[in-house]
C-alpha positions as CSV (number, residue, x, y, z in Angstrom):
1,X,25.4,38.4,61.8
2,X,23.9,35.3,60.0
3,X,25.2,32.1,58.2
4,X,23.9,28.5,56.9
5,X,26.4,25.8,57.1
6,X,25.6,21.9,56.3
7,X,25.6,20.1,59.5
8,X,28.1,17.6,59.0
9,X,30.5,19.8,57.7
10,X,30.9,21.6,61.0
11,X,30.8,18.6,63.0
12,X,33.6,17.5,61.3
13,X,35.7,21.3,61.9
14,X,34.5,21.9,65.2
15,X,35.4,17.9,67.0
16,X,38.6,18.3,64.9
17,X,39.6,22.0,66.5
18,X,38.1,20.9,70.4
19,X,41.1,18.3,70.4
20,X,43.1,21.5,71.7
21,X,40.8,22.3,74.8
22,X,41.8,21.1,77.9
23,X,39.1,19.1,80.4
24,X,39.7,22.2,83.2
25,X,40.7,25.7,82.0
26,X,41.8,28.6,84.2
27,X,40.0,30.9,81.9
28,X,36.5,30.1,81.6
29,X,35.7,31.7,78.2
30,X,38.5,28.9,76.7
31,X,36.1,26.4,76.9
32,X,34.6,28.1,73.8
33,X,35.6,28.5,70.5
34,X,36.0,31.5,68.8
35,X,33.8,31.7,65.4
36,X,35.0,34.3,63.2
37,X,32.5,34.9,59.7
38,X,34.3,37.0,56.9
39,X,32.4,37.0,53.0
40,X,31.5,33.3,52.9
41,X,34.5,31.8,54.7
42,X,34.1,30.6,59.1
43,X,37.0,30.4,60.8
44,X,36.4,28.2,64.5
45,X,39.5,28.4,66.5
46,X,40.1,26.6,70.2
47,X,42.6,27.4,72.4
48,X,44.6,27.0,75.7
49,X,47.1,29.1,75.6
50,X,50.4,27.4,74.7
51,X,48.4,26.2,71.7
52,X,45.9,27.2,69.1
53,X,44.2,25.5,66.6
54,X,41.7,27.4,63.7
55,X,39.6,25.5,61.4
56,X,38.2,26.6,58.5
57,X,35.0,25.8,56.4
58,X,32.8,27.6,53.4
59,X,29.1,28.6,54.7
60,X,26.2,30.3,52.5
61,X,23.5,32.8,53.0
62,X,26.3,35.2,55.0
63,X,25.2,38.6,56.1
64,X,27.8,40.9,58.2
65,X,30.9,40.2,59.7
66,X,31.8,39.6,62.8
67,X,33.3,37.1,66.1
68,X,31.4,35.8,68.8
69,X,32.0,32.8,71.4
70,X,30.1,29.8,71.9
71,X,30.2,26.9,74.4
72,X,32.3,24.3,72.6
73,X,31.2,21.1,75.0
74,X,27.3,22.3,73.5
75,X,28.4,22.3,70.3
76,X,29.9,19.8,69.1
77,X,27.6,17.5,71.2
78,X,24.8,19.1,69.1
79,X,26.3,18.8,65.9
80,X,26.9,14.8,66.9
81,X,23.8,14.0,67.2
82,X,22.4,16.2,64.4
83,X,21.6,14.6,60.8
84,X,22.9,15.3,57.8
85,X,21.2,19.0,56.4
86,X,21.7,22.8,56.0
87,X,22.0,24.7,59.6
88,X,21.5,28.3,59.9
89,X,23.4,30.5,62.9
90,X,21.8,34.2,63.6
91,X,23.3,36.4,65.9
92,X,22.5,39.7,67.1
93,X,24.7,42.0,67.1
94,X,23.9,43.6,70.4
95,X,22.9,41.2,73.1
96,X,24.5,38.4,72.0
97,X,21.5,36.6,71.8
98,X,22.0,33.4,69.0
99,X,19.6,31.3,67.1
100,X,20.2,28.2,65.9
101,X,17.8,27.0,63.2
102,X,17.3,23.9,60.7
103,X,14.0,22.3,59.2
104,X,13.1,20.5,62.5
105,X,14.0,22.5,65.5
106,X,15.5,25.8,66.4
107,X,17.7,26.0,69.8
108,X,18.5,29.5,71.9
109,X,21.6,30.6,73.6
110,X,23.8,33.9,74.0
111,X,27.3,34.1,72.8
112,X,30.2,36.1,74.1
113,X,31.8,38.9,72.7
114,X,34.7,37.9,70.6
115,X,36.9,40.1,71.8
116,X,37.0,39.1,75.3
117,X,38.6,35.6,73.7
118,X,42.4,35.7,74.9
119,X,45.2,36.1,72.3
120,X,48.2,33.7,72.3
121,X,51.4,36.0,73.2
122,X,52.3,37.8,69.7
123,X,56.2,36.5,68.1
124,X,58.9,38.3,68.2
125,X,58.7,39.8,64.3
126,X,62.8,39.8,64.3
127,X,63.1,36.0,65.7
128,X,64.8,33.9,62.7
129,X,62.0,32.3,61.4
130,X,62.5,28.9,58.8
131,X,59.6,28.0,56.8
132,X,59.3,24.5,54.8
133,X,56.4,22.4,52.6
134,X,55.9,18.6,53.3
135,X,53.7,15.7,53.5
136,X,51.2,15.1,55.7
137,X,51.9,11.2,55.8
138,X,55.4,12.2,56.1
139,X,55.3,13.9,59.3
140,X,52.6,11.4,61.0
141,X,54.6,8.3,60.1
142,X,58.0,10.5,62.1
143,X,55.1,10.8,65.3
144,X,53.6,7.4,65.1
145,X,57.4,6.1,64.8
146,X,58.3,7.7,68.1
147,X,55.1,8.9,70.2
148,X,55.9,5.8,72.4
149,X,59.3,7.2,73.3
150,X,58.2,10.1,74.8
151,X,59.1,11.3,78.6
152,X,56.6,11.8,81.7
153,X,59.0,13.0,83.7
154,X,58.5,16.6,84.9
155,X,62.1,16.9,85.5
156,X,63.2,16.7,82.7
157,X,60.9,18.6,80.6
158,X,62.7,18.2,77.2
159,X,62.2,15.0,76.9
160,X,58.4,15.0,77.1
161,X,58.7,16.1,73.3
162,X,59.6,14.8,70.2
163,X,63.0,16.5,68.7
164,X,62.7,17.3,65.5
165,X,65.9,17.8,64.2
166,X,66.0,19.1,60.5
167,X,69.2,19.3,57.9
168,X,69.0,20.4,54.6
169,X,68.2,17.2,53.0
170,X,66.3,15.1,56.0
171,X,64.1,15.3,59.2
172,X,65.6,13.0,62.3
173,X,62.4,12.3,64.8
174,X,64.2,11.5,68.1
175,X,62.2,11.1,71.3
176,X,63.5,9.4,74.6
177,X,62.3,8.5,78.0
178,X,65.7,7.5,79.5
179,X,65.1,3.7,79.7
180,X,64.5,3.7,75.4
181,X,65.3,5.9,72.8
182,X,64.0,6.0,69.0
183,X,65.4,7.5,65.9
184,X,63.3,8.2,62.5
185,X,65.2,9.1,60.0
186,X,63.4,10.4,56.5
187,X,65.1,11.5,54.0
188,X,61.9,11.5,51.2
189,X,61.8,14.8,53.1
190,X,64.2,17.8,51.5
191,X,63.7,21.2,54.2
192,X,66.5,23.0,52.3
193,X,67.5,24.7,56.4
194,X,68.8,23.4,59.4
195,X,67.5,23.9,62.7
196,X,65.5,22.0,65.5
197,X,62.6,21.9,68.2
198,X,61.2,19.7,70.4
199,X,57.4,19.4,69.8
200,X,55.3,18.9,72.9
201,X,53.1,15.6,73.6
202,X,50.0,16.8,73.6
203,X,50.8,18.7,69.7
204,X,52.2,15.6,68.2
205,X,48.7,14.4,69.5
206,X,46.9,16.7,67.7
207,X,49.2,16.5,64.3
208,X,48.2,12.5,64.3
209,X,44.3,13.5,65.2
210,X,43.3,16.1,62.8
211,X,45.9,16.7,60.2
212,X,45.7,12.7,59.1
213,X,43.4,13.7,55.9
214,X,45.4,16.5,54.8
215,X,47.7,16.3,51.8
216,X,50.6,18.8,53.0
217,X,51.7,21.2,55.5
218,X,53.6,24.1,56.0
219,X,56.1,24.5,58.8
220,X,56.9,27.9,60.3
221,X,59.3,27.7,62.8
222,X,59.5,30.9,65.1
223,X,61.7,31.4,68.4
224,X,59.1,30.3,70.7
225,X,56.4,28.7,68.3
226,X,55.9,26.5,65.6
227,X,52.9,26.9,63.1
228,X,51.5,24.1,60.6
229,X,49.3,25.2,58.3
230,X,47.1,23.2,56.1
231,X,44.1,23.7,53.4
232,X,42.1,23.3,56.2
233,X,43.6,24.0,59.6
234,X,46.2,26.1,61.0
235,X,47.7,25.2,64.1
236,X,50.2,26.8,66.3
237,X,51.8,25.6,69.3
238,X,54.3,26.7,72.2
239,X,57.9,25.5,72.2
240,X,59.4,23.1,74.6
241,X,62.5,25.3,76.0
242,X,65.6,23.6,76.4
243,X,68.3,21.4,74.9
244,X,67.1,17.7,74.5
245,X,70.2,15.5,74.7
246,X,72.7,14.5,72.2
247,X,71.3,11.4,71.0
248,X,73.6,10.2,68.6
249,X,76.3,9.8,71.8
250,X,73.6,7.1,73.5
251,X,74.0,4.6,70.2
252,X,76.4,1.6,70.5
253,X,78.4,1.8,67.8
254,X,78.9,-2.1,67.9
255,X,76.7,-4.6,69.8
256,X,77.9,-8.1,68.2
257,X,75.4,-10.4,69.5
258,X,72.7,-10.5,66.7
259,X,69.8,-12.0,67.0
260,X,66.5,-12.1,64.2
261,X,63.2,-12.8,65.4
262,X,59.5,-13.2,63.4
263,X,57.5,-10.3,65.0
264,X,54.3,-11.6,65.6
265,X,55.4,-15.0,67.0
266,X,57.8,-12.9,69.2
267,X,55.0,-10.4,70.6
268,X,52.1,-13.8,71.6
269,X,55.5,-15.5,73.1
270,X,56.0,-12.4,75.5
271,X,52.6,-11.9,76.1
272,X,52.0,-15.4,77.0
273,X,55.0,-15.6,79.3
274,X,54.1,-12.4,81.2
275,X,50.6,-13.6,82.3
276,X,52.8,-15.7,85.3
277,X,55.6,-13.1,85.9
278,X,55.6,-9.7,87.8
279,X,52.9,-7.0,87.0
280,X,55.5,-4.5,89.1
281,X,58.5,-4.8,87.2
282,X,57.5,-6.3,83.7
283,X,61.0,-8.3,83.9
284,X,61.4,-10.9,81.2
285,X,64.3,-13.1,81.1
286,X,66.2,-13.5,77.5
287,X,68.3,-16.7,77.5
288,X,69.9,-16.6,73.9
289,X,72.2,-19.6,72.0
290,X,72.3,-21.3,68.9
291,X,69.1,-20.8,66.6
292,X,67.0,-20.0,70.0
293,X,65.7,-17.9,72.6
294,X,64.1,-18.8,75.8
295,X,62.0,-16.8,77.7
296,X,61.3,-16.4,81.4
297,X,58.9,-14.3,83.9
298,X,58.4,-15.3,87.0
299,X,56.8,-13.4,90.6
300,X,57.7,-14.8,93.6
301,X,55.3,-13.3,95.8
302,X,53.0,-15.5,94.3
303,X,55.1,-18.7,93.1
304,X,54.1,-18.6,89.6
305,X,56.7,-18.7,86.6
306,X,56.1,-19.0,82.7
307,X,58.7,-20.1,80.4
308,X,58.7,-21.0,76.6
309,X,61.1,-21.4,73.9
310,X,61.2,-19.2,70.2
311,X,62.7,-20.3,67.4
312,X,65.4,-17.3,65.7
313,X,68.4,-16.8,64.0
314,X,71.3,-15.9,66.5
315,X,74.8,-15.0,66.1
316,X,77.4,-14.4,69.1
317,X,77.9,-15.7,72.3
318,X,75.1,-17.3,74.8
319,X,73.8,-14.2,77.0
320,X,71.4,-14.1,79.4
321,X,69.6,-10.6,79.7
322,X,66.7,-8.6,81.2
323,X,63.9,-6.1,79.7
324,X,60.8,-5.2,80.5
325,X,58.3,-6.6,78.8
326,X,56.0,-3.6,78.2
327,X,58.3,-1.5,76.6
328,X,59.3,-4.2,74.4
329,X,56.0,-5.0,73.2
330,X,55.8,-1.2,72.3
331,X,58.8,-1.4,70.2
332,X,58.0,-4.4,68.8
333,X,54.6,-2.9,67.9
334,X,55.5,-0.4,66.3
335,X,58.1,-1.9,63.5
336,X,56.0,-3.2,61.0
337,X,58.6,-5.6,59.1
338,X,57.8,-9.3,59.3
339,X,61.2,-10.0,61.0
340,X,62.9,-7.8,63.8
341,X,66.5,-7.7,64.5
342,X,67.8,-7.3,67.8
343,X,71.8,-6.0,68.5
344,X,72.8,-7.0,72.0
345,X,76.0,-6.7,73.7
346,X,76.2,-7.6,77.4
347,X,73.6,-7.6,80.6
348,X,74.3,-3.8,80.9
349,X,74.7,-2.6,77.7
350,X,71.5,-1.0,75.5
351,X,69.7,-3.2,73.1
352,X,69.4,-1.9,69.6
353,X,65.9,-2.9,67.9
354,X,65.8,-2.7,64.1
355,X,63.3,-3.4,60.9
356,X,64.7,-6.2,59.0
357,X,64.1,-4.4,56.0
358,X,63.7,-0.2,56.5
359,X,61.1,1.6,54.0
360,X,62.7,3.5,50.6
361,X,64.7,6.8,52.4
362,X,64.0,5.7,55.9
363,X,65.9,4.6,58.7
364,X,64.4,3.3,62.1
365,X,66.3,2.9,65.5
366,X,65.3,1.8,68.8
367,X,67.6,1.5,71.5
368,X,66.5,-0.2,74.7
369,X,68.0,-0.5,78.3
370,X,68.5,-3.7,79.8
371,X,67.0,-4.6,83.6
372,X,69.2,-6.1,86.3
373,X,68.8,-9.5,86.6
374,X,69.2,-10.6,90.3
375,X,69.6,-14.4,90.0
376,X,70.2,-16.6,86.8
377,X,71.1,-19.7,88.5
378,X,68.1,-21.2,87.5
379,X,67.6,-19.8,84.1
């Protein structure tokens, strides 16, 4: 079996499929990949059992066909440092034994069979199966929107995923750690079905990683699987089982304390005041009246407090409230508007974060718990 590939070319497949490999593998042979040559086309696929991913690229000069498994970790850290020019791969067909050439140096190893590379457990072929077509930057922009969202907690294994829950004429990205919880909403996107899955962490990962230069994808959704399939890649992953919760019951359907704040000035104001408050609990004070909002971290332990004033629009009653300060820097991070507005209600009621402005056919909505505030009394 032999084959001439250019160099960067299969740098660019193989560091794309490795994303899939985990650091430690129960399996040795899945810190391969799995190099499959038919006619002129090489597919490379990586592997750790609750998800695949296969690349595939053109090569020249082919003769046989044929799968055999190479180290991946060797691999791709030869193809990094190699410069741009044609590479030729020969393998023997009966000892394994593989050659590596190009115009300056020639490098030896032996592959492994590719049969003894493990197969992902087969789909039921009666499971109702829904299939759709859409963007690329239409499904990265529903991950980057809720990534942050996503759960740690072993316990509750369906929320370390991001629902996707799909009707006829939108896709609603939902993801949710308990203490926030973030809707996308994109209706640019027309599925013609209904149904729903929760997508693991480490897939949405992958999606944002290697798909990001693809035009579209095609979503084949199985009983246990879901399939994306590209020009250029096809990857398959595992199913989070479960029900995630009913997220539309967690929205306040009225918070009347509104409050408008200029992003940027907002994020350096937090960030400033948290350098003197606690590093344990993140807690940041919200003191909110007329056309301002004061803000307040303080840790004891050490006798050190920051305060500072921001300038906003504010409508309702003056409240005094809690959150912690990281996850509102994530929120506020990831809206992208100029001004953010923020629907509050009381000290123990959820926060609703919102762009001041949403983009054409979507919606965006962040809801965020309050923390107890033990003593206001000198707020």
């Amino acid at each position: 079996m032999k084959f001439s590939a250019q160099s960067k070319s299969l740098y660019s497949c193989v560091s794309a499929v490795s994303k899939v490999i985990n650091s430690k593998n129960a399996l040795t042979v899945l810190n391969n990949f799995l190099f499959t040559l038919s006619g002129n086309e090489l597919t490379i696929k990586a592997s750790d059992m609750e998800h695949s991913l296969v690349g595939r690229i053109d090569v020249t000069d082919a003769e046989g066909e044929g799968s055999f498994c190479l180290d991946a970790h060797r691999i791709v850290d030869l193809l990094k440092e190699m410069p741009a020019q044609g590479m030729t791969f020969e393998v023997n067909d009966e000892n394994l034994e593989t050659v590596i050439t190009y115009p300056n140096g020639r490098y030896d190893t032996v592959a492994i069979a590719g049969n003894e590379y493990p197969r992902m457990e087969t789909e039921d072929p009666e499971a109702v199966n829904e299939t759709f077509v859409v963007s690329t930057n239409q499904v990265l922009r529903g991950i980057e929107n809720t990534i942050f969202a996503v759960g740690t907690d072993d316990l509750r294994p369906q929320m370390m995923g991001i629902l996707w829950d799909i009707k006829p004429d939108r896709i609603v990205f939902v993801a949710t750690d308990t203490r926030k919880l973030v809707k996308y909403t994109d209706s640019a996107i027309k599925p013609e079905c209904e149904c729903s899955f929760i997508l693991p962490l480490k897939a949405a990962n992958v999606l944002k990683n290697v798909f990001a230069k693809e035009t579209t994808v095609n979503v084949r959704l199985s009983h246990k699987s879901v399939t994306f399939t590209s020009a250029n890649f096809v990857f398959n992953c595992r199913l989070i089982k479960g029900m995630f919760p009913d997220y539309n019951r967690v929205i306040p359907p009225s918070n009347p304390n509104i409050v408008t704040l200029d992003r940027q000035n907002f994020i350096n104001a937090i960030r400033r005041v948290t350098v003197f408050g606690n590093d344990g609990n993140g807690l940041v004070i919200f003191k909110l009246s007329e056309d301002q909002l004061q803000l307040r971290a303080s840790d004891t332990s050490y006798g050190t407090s920051g305060r500072e004033t921001v300038s906003c629009s504010y409508t309702g009653t003056p409240l005094t409230i809690g959150f912690s300060a990281p996850y509102i820097l994530e929120i506020f991070n990831t809206i992208s508007t100029t001004d953010v507005i923020m629907k509050l209600a009381d000290q123990s009621r959820p926060a609703v974060c919102v762009p001041d402005e949403n983009e054409p056919d979507t919606e965006l909505l962040i809801i965020l718990m309050p923390m107890n505030i033990v003593d206001t009394a000198n707020i």
